[in-house]
N, CA and C atoms of all chains as a GROMACS GRO file, in nm:
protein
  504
    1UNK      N    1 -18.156  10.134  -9.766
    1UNK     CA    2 -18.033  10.055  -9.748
    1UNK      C    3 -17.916  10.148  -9.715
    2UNK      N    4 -17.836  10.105  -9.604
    2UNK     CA    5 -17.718  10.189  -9.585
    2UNK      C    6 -17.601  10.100  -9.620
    3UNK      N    7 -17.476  10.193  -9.642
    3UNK     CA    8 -17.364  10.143  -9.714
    3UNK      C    9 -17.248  10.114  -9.557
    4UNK      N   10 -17.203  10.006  -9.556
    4UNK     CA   11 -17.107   9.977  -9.407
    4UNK      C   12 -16.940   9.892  -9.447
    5UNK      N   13 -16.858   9.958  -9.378
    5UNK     CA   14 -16.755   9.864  -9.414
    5UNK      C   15 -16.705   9.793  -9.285
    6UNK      N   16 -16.664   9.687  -9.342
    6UNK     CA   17 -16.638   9.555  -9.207
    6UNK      C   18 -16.500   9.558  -9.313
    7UNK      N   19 -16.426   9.539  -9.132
    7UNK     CA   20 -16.259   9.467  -9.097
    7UNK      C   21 -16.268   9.348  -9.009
    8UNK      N   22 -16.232   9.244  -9.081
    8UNK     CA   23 -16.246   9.150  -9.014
    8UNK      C   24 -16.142   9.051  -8.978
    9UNK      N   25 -16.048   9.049  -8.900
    9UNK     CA   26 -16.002   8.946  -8.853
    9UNK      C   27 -15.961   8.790  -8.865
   10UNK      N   28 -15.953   8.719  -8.942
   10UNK     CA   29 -15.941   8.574  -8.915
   10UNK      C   30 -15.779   8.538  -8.849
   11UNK      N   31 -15.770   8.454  -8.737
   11UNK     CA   32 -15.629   8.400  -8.658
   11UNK      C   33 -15.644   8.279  -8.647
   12UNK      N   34 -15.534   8.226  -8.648
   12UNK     CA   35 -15.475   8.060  -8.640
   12UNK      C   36 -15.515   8.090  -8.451
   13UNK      N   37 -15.596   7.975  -8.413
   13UNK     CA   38 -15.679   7.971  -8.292
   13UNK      C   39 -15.521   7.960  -8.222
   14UNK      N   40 -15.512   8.053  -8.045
   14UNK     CA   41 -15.393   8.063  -7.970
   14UNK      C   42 -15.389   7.911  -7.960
   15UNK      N   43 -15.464   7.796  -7.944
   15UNK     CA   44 -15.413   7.702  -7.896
   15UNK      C   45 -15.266   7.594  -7.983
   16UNK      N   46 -15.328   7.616  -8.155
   16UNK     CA   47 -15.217   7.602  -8.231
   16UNK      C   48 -15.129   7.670  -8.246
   17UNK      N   49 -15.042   7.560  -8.299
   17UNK     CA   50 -14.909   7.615  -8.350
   17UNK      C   51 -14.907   7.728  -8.478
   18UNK      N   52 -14.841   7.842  -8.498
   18UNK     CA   53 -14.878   7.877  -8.616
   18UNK      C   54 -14.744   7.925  -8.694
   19UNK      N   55 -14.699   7.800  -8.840
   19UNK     CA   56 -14.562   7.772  -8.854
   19UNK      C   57 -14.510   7.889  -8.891
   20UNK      N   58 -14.629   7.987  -9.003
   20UNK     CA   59 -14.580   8.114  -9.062
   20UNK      C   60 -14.542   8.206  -8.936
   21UNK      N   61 -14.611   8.246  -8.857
   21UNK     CA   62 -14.555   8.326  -8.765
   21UNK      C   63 -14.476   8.312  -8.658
   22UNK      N   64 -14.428   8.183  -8.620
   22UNK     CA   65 -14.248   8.145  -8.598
   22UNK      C   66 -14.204   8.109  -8.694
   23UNK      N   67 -14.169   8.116  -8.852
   23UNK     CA   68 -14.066   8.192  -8.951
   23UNK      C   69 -14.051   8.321  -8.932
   24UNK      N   70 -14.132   8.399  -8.952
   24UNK     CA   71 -14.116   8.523  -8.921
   24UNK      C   72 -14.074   8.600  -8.728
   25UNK      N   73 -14.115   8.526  -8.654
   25UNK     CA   74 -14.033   8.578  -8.544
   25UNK      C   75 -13.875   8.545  -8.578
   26UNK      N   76 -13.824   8.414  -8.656
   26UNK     CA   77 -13.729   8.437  -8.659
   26UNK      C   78 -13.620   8.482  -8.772
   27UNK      N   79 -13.734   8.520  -8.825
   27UNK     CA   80 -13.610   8.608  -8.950
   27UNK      C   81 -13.622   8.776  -8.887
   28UNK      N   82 -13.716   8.780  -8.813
   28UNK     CA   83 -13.692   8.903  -8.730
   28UNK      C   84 -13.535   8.911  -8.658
   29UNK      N   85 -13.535   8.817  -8.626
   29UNK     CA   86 -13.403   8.788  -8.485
   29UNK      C   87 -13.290   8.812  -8.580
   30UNK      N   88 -13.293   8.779  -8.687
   30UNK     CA   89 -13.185   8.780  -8.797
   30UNK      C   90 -13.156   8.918  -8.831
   31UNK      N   91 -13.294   8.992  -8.862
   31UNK     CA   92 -13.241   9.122  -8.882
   31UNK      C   93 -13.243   9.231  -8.764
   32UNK      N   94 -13.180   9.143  -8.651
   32UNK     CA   95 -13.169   9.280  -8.537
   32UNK      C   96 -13.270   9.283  -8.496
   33UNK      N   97 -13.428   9.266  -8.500
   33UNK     CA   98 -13.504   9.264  -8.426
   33UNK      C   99 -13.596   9.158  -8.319
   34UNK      N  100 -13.477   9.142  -8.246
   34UNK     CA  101 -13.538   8.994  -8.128
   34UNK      C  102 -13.601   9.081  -8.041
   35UNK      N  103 -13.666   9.280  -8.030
   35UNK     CA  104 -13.687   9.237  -7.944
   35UNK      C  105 -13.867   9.243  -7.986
   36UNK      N  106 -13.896   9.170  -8.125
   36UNK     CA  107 -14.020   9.127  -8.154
   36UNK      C  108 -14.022   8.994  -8.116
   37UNK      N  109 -14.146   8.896  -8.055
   37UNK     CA  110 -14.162   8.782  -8.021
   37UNK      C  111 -14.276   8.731  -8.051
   38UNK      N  112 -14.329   8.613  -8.048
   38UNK     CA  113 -14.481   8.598  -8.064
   38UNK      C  114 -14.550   8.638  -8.183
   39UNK      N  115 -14.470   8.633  -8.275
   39UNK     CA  116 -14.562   8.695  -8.403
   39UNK      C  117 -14.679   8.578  -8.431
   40UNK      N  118 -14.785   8.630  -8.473
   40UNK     CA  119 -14.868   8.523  -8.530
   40UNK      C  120 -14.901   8.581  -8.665
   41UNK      N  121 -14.957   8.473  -8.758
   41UNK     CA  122 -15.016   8.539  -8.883
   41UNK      C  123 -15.106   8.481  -8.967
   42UNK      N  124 -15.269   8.584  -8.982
   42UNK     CA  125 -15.393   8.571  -9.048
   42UNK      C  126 -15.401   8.659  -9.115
   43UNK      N  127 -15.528   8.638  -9.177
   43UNK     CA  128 -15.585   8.722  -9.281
   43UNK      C  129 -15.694   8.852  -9.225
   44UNK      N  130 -15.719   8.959  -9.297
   44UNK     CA  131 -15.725   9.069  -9.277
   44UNK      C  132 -15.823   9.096  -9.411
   45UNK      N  133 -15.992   9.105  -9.388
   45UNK     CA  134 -16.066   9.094  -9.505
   45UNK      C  135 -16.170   9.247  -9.489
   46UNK      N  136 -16.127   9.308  -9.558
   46UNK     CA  137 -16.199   9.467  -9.582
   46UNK      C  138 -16.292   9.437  -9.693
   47UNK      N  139 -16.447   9.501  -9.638
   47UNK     CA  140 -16.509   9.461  -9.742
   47UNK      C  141 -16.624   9.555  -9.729
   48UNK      N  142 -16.726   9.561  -9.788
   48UNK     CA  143 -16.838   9.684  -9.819
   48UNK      C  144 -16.939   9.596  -9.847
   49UNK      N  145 -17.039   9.631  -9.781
   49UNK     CA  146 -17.191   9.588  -9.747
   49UNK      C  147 -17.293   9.656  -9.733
   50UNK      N  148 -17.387   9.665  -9.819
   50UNK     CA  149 -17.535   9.689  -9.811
   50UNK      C  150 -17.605   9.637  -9.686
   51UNK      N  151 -17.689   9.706  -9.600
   51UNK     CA  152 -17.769   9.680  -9.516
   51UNK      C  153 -17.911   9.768  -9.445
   52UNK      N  154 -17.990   9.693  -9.407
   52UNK     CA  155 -18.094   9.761  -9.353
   52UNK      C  156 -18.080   9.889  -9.242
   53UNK      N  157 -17.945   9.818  -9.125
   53UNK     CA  158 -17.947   9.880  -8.995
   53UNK      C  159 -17.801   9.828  -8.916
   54UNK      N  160 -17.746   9.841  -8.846
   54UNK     CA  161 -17.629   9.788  -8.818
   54UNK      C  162 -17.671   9.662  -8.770
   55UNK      N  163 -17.765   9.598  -8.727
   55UNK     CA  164 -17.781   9.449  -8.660
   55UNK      C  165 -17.817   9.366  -8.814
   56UNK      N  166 -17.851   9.431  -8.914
   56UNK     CA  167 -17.901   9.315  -8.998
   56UNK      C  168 -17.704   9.300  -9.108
   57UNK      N  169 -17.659   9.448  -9.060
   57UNK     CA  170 -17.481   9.460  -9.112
   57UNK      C  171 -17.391   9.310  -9.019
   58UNK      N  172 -17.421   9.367  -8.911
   58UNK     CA  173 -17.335   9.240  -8.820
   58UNK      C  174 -17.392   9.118  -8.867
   59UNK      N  175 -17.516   9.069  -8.881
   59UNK     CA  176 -17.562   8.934  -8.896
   59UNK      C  177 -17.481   8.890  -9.030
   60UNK      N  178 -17.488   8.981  -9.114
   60UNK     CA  179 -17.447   8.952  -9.284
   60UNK      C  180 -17.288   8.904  -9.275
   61UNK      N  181 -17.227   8.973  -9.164
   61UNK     CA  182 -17.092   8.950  -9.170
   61UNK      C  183 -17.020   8.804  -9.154
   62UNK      N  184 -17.126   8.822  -9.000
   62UNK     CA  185 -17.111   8.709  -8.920
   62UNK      C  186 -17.144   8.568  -8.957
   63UNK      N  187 -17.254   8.574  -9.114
   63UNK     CA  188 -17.286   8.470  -9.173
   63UNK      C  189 -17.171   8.428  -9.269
   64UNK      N  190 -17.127   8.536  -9.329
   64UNK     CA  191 -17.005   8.528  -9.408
   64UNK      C  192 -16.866   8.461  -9.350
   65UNK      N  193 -16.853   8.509  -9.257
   65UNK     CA  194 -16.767   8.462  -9.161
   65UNK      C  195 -16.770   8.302  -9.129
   66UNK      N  196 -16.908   8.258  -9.064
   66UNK     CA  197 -16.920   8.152  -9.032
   66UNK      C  198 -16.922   8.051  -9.170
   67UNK      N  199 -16.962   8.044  -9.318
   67UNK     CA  200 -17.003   7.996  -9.439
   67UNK      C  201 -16.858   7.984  -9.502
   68UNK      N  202 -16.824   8.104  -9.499
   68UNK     CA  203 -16.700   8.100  -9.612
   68UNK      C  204 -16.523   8.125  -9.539
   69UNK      N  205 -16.577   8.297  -9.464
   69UNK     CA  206 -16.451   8.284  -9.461
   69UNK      C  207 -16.336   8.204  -9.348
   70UNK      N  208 -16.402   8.197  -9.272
   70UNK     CA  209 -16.330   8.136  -9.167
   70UNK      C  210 -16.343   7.973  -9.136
   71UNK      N  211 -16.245   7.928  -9.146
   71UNK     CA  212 -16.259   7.765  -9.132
   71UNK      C  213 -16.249   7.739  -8.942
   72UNK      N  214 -16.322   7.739  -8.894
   72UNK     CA  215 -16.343   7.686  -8.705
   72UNK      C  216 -16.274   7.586  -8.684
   73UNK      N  217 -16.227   7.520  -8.747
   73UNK     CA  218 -16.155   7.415  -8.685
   73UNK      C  219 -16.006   7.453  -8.660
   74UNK      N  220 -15.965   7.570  -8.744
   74UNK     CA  221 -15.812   7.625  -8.697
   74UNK      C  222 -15.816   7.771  -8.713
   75UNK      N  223 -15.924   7.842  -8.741
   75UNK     CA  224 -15.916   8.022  -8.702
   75UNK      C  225 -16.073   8.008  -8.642
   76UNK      N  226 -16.022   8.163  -8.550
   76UNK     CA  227 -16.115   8.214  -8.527
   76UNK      C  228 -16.131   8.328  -8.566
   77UNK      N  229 -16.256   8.423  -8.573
   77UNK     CA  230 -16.288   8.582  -8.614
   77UNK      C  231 -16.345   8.678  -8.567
   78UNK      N  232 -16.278   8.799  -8.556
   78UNK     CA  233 -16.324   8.895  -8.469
   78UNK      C  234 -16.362   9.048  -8.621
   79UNK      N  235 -16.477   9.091  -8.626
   79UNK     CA  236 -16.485   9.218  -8.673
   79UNK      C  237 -16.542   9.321  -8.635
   80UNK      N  238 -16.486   9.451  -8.684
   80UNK     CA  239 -16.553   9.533  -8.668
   80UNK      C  240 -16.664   9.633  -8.803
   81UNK      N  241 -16.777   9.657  -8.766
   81UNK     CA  242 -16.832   9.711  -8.877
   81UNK      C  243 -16.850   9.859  -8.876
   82UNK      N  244 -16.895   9.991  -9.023
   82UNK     CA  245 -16.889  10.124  -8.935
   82UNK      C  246 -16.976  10.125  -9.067
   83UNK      N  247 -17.042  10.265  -9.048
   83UNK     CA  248 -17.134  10.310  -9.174
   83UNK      C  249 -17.062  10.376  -9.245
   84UNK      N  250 -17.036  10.384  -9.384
   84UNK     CA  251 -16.958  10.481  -9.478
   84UNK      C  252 -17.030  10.603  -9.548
   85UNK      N  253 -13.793   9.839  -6.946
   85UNK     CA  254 -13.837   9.759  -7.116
   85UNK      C  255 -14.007   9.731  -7.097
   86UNK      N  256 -14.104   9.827  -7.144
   86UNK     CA  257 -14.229   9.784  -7.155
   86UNK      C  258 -14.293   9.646  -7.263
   87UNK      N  259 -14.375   9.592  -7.218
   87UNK     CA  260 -14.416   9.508  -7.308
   87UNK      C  261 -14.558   9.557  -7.390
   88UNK      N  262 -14.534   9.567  -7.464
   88UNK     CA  263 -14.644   9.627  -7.572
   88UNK      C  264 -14.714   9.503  -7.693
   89UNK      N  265 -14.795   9.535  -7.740
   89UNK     CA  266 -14.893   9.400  -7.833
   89UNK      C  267 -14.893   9.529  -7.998
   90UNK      N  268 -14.851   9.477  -8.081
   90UNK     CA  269 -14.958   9.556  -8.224
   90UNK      C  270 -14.975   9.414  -8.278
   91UNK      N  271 -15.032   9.541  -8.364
   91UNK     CA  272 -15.161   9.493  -8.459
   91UNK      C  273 -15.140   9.524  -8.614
   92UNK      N  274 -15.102   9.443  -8.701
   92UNK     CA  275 -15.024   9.518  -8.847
   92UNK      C  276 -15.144   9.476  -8.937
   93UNK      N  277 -15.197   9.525  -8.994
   93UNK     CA  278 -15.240   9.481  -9.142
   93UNK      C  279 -15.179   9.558  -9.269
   94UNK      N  280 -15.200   9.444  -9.349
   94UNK     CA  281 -15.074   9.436  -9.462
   94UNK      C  282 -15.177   9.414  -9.584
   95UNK      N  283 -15.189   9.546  -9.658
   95UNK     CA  284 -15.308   9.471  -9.781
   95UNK      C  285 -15.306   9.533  -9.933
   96UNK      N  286 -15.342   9.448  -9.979
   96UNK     CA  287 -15.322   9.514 -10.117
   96UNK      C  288 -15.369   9.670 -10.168
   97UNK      N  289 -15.250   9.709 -10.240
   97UNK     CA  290 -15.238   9.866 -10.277
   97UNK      C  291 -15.385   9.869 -10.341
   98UNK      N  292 -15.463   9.979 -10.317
   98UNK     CA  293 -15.581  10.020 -10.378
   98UNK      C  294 -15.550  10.014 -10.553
   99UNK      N  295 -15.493  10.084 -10.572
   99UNK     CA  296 -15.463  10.075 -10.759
   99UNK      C  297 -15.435   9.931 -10.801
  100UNK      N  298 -15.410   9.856 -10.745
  100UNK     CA  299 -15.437   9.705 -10.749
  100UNK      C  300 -15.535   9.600 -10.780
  101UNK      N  301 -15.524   9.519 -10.877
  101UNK     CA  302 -15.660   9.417 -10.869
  101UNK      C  303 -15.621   9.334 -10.761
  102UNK      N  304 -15.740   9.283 -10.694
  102UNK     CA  305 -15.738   9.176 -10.580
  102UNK      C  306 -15.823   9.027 -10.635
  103UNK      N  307 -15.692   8.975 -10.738
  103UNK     CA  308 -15.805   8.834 -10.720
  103UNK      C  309 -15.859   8.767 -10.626
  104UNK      N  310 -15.784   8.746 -10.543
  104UNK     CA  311 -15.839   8.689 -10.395
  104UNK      C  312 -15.956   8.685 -10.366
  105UNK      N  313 -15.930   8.864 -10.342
  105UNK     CA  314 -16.063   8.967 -10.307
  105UNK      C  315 -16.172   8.894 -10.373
  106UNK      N  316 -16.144   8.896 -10.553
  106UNK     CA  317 -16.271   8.881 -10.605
  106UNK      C  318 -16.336   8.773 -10.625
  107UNK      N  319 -16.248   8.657 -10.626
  107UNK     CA  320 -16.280   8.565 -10.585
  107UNK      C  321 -16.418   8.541 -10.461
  108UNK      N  322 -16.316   8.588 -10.366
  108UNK     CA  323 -16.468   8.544 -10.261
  108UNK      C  324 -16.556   8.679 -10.278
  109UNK      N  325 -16.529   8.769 -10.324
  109UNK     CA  326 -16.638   8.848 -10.358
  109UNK      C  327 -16.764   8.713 -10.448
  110UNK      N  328 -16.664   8.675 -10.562
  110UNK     CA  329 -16.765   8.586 -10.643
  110UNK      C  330 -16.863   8.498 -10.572
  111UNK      N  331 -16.820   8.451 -10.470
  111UNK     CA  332 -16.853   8.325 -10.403
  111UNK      C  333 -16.924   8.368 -10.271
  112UNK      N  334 -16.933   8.457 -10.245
  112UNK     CA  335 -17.038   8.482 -10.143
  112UNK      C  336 -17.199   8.533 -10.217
  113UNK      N  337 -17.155   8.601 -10.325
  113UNK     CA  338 -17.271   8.549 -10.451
  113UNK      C  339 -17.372   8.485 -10.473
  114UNK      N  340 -17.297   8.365 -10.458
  114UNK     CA  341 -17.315   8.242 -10.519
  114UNK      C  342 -17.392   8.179 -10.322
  115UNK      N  343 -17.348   8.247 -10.227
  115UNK     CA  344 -17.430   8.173 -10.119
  115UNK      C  345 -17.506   8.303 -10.056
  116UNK      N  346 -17.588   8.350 -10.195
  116UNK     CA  347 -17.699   8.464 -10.147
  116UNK      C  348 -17.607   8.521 -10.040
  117UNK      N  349 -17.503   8.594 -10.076
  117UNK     CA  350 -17.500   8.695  -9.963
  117UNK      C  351 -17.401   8.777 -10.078
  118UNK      N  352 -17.501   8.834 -10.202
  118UNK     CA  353 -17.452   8.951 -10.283
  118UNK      C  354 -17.469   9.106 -10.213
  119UNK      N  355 -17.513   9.123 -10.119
  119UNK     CA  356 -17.520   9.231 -10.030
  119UNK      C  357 -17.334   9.276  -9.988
  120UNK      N  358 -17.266   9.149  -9.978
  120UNK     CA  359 -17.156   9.234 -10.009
  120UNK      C  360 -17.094   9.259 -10.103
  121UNK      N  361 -16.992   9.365 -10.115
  121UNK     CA  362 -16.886   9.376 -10.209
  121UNK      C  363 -16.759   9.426 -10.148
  122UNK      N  364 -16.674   9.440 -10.289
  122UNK     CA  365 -16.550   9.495 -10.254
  122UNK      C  366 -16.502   9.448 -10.205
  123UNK      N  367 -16.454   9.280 -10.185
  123UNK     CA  368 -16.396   9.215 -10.058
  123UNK      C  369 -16.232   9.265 -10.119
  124UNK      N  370 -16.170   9.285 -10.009
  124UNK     CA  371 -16.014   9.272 -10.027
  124UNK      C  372 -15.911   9.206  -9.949
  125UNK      N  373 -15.845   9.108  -9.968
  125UNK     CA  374 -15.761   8.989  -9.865
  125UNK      C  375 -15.632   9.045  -9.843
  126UNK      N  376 -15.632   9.043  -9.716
  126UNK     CA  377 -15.479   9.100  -9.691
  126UNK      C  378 -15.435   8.992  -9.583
  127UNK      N  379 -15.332   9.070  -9.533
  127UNK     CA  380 -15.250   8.946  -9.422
  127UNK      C  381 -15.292   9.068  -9.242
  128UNK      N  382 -15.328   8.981  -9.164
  128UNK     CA  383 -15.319   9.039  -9.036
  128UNK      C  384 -15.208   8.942  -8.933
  129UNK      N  385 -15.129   9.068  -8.909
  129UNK     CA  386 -15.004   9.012  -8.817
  129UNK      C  387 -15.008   9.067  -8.679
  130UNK      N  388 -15.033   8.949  -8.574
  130UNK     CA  389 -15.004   9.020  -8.447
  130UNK      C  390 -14.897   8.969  -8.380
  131UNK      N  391 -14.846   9.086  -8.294
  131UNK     CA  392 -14.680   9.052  -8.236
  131UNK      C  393 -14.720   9.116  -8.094
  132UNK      N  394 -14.606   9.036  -8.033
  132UNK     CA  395 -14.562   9.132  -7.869
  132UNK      C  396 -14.418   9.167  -7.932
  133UNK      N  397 -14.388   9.290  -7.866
  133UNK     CA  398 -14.252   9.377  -7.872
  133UNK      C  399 -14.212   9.392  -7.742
  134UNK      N  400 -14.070   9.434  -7.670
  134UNK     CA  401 -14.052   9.524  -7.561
  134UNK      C  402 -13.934   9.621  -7.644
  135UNK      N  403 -14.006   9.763  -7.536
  135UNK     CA  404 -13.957   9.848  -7.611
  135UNK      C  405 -13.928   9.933  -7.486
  136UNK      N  406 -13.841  10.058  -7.502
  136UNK     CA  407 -13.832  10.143  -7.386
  136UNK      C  408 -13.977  10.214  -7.357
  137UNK      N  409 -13.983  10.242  -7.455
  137UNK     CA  410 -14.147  10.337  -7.456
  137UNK      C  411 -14.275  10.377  -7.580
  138UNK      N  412 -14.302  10.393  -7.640
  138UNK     CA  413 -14.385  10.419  -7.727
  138UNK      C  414 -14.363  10.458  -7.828
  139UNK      N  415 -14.297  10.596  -7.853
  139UNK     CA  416 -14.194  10.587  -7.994
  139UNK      C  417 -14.105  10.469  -8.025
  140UNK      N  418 -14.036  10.416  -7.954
  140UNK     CA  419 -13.936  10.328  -7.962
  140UNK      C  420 -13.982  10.214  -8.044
  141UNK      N  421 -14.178  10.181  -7.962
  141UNK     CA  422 -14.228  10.062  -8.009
  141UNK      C  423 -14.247  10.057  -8.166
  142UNK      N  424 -14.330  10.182  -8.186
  142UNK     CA  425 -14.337  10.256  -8.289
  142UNK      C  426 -14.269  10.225  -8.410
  143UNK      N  427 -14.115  10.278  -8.379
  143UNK     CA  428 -14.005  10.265  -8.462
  143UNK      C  429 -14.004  10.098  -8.507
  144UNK      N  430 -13.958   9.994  -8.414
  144UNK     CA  431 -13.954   9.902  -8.428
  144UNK      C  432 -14.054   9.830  -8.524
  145UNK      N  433 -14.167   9.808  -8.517
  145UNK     CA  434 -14.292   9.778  -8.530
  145UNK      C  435 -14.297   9.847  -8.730
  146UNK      N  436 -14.260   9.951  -8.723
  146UNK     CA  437 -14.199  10.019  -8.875
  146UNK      C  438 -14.133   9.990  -8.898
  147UNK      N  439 -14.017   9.986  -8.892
  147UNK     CA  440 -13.860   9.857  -8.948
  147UNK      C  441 -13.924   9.730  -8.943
  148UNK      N  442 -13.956   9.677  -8.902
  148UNK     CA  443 -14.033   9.522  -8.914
  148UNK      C  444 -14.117   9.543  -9.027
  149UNK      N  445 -14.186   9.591  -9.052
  149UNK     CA  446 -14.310   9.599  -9.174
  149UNK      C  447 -14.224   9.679  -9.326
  150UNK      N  448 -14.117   9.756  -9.279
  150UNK     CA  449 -14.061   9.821  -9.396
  150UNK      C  450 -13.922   9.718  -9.464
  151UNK      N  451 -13.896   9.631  -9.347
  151UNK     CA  452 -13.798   9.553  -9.394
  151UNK      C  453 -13.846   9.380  -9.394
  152UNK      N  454 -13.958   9.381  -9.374
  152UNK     CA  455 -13.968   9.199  -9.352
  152UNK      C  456 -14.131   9.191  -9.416
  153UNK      N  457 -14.193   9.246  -9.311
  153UNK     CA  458 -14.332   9.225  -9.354
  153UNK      C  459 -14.447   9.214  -9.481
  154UNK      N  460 -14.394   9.401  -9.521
  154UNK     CA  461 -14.452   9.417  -9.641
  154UNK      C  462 -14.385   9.441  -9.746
  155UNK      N  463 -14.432   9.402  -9.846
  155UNK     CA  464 -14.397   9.443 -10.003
  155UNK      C  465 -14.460   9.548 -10.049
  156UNK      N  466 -14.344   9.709 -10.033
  156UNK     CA  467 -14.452   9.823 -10.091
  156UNK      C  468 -14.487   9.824 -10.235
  157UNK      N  469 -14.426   9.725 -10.279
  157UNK     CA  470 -14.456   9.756 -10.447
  157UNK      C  471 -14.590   9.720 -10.473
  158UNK      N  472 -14.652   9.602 -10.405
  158UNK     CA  473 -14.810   9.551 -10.368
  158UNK      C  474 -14.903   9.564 -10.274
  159UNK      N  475 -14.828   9.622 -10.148
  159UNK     CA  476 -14.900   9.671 -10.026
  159UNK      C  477 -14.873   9.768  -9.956
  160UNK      N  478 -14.977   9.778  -9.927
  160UNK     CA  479 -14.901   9.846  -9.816
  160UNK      C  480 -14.970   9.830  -9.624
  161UNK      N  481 -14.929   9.930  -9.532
  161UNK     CA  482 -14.953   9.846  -9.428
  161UNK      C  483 -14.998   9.940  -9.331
  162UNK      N  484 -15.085   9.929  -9.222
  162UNK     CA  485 -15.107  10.038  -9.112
  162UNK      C  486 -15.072   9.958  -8.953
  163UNK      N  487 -15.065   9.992  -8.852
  163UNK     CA  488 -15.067   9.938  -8.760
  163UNK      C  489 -15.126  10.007  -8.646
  164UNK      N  490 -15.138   9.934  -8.537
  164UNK     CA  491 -15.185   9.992  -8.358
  164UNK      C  492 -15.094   9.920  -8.258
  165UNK      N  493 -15.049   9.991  -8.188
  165UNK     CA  494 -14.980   9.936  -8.103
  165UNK      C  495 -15.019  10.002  -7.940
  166UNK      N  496 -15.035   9.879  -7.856
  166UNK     CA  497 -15.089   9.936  -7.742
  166UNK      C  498 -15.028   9.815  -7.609
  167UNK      N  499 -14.999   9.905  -7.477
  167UNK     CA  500 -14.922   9.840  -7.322
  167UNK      C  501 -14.993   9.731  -7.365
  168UNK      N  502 -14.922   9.594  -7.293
  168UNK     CA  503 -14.996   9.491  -7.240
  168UNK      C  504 -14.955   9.457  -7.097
   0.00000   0.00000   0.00000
């Protein structure tokens, strides 16, 4: 068994609206910084995994991903995995 | 004025408990997938900036996270910033 850590990604899908990250573009504007735009804002899940090989690492993630952490109907998820 | 994209994650200080974290640590458990651990929940923020150039973006992108974004007393934060 090898030891791997995954960063993973979850975002409010581009097609929605996403209310937290226009609050925050505009309390940016407030403090002097308009010339940030487009903020969006998700979650960011670091985590450590046991695995056979990096394809049985990605599958584990990607199950996790699809089961728990990410709801498809308003995020989507992108990760990356590495051996530690 | 270049247009540039980052990438912020914002996550709980290591000397920190992460209920969150352990939470779905618990609960992926619970759907046979104890192969992971260590989960930790943070926030992922993506923005467009324009900036003169790369330090500049830099700077900005750091005043945003040191004055709005993060809370260093609970997090803390890394970023990437790259042309679009």
């Amino acid at each position: 068994m090898n030891l791997y850590a995954a960063s993973v990604r979850i975002m409010p899908l581009k097609a929605l609206l996403d209310p937290q990250g226009k609050a925050v573009t505009h309390s940016l504007q407030k403090i002097n910084l308009a010339a940030i735009s487009d903020v969006r804002v998700g979650k960011h899940i670091a985590l450590e995994l046991q695995a056979e090989n990096d394809i049985q690492a990605h599958q584990l993630v990607d199950e996790a991903c699809k089961k728990l952490l990410c709801n498809p109907i308003m995020e989507f998820y992108e990760f990356e995995i590495k051996p530690i």
